[in-house]
C-alpha positions in Angstrom: 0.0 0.0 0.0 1.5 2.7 -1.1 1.7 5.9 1.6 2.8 9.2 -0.5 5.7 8.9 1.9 9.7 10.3 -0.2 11.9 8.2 2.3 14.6 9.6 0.6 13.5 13.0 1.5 11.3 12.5 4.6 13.4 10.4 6.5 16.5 12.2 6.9 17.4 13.9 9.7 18.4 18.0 10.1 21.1 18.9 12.4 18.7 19.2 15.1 17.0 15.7 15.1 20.5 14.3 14.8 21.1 15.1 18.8 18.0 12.3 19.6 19.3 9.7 17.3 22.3 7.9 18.4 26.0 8.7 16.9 26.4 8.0 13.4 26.9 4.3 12.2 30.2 2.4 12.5 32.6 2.0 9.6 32.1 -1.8 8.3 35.5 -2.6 7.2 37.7 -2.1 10.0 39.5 -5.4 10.9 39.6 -7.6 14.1 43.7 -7.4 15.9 45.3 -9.3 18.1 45.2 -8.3 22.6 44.4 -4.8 22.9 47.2 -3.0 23.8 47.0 -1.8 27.2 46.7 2.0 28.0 46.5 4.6 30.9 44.6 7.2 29.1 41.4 5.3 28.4 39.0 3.2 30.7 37.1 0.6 28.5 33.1 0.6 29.0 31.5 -2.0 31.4 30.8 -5.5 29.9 32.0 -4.3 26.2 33.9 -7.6 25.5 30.4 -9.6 25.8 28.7 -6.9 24.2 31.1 -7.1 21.0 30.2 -10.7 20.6 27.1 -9.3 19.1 28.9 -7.0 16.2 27.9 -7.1 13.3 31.6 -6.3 11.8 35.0 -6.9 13.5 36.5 -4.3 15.8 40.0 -2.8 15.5 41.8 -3.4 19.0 45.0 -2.9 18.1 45.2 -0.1 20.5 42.9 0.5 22.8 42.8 4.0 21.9 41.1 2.8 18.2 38.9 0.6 20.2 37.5 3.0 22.3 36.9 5.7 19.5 35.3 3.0 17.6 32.6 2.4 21.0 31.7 5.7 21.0 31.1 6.1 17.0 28.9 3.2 17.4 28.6 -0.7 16.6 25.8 -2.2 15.4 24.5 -5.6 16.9 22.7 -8.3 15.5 22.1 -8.0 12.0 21.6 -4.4 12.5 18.8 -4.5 14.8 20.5 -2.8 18.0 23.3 -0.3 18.1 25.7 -0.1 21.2 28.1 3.2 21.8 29.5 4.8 24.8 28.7 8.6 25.3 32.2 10.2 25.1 30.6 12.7 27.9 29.5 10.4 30.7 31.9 7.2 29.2 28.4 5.2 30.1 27.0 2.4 27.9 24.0 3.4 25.6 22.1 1.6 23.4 19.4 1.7 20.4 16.9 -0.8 20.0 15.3 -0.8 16.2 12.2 -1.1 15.0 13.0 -5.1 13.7 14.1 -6.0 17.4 10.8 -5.1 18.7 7.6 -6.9 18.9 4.6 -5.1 17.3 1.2 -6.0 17.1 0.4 -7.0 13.1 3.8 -5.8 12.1 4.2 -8.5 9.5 0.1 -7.6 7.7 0.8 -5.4 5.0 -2.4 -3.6 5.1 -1.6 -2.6 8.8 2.4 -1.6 8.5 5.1 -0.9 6.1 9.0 -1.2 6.3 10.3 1.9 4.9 14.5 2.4 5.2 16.0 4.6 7.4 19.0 6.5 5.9 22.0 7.3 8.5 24.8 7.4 6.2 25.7 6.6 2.3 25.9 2.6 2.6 24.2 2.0 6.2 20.4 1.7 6.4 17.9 1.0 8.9 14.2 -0.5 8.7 11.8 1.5 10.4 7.8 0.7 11.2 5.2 2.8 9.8 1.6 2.4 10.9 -1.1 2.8 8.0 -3.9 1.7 9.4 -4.7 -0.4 13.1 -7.1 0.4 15.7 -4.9 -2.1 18.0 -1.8 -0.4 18.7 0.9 -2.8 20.8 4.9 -2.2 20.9 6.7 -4.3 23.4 10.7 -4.5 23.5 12.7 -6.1 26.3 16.3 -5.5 27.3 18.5 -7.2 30.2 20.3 -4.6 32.5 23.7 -6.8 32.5 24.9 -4.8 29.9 23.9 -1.3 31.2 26.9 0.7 33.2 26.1 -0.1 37.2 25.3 2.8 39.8 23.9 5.2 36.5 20.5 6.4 36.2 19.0 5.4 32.6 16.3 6.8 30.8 14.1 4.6 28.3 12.5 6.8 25.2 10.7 5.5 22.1 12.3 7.8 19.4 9.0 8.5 16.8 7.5 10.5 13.7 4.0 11.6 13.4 3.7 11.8 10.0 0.7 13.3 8.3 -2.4 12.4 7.1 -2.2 11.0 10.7 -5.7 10.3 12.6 -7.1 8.2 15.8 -5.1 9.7 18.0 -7.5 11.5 19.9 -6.9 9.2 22.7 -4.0 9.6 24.6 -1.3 6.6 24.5 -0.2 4.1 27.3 3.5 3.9 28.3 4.9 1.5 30.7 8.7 0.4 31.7 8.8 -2.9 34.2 11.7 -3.2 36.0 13.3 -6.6 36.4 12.8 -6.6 40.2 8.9 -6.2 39.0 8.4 -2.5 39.7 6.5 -0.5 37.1 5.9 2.8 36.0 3.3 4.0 34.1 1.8 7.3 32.0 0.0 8.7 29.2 0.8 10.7 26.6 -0.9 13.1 24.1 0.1 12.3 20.7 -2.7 15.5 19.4 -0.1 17.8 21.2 3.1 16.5 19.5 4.9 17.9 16.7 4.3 16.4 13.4 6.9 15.3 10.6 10.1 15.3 12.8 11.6 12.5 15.5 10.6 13.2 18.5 11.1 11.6 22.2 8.1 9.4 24.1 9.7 8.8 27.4 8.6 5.4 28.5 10.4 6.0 32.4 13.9 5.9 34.3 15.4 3.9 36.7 19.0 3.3 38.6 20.7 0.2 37.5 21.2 -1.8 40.8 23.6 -4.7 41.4 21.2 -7.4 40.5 20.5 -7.6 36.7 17.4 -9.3 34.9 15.4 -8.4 31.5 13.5 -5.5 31.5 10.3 -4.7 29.5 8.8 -1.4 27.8 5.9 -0.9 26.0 3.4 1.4 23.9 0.2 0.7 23.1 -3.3 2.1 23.0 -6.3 -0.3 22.1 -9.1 0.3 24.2 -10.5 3.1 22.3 -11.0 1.3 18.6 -10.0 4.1 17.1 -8.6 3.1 13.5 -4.9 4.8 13.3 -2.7 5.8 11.2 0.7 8.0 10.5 3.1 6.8 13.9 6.6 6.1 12.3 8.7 3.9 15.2 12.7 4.5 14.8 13.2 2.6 18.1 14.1 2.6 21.4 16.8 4.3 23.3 18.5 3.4 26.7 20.9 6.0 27.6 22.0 7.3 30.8 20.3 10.4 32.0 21.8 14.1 31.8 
């Protein structure tokens, strides 16, 4: 079903939606080295050798020096469905969670969602989930804290377009974030009052990481009302640790 939609044009980011996205995408033909050489200057980022094991291209550790510049440019993760990166700021673990890697409602039905590409650089694109028509609205993701720098306050945000004609939103939205020691936190937010045809931020909640790690779970989802909706485009979802 076609949607009107340019993603060559619409989809690209100005200089100031770039500061919600993460960094830009890794370079895909650096080359795994032997033992990172070991340096004073630079502290390497909690858990990053288990999170590596996920890359979707090998890592220059040479030096520790490349390795950590290449952390906080960013490495995408399975098949390009996550992206990990350390803010050069904070030097805190901070990840993206795509579109692909999470579980919507109908995502696969045509009639209800489409696919559209994502463009972050000239050879590096991402699939992101446009809603054309559903009156039952579910996004769920899940993320284990493990690899999430201890003693740091994170924030959780779906990162989203309202693209017009959008309609059925008159209802306000359901956001909820559940902790893996069971806690939950809950809100609403009013889609009417948001900007339309640029990213913007729904926070789904915040919480200290604590020594005891587990999966945690986020969602957005409205289905109560019926209404038939259309026009939400879903980028992801970002973990990053709080200013």
């Amino acid at each position: 079903m076609g949607t009107g939609w340019s993603q060559d044009e619409d989809l690209q980011p100005t200089e100031e939606q770039r500061e919600l996205w993460p960094p830009g995408p890794p370079q895909n033909n650096v080359r795994e080295s032997g033992a990172t050489r070991i340096s004073t200057d630079v502290k390497l980022p909690h858990n990053y050798e288990e999170i590596l094991k996920d890359a979707d291209a090998s890592v220059d550790k040479s030096s520790t020096e490349k390795l950590y510049d290449q952390l906080c440019t960013g490495v995408l993760l399975n098949q390009n469905r996550k992206k990990y990166w350390v803010d050069r700021n904070s030097k805190k673990n901070c990840f993206m969670l795509y579109a692909r890697d999470l579980s919507i409602t109908w995502a696969e039905n045509k009639s209800n969602w489409h696919w559209p590409l994502i463009k972050e650089s000239s050879d590096v694109s991402f699939a992101a989930a446009e809603l054309l028509n559903v009156c039952w609205l579910e996004v769920h993701g899940r993320f284990n804290t493990v690899n999430l720098t201890p003693g740091t306050t994170y924030e959780v945000t779906f990162v989203v377009m309202l693209k017009d004609p959008a309609y059925g939103w008159d209802l306000p939205v359901n956001l909820r974030l559940i902790l893996a020691d069971g806690s939950r936190q809950e809100h609403k937010e009013n889609m009417m009052e948001k900007p339309r045809g640029k990213w913007i931020e729904v926070p789904a909640g915040e919480f200290e990481t604590l020594p005891e790690n587990g999966d945690m779970e986020f969602s957005l989802y409205e289905y109560e009302g019926g209404m038939w909706k259309r026009g939400l485009v879903i980028k992801g979802v970002v973990i990053r640790p709080k200013d």
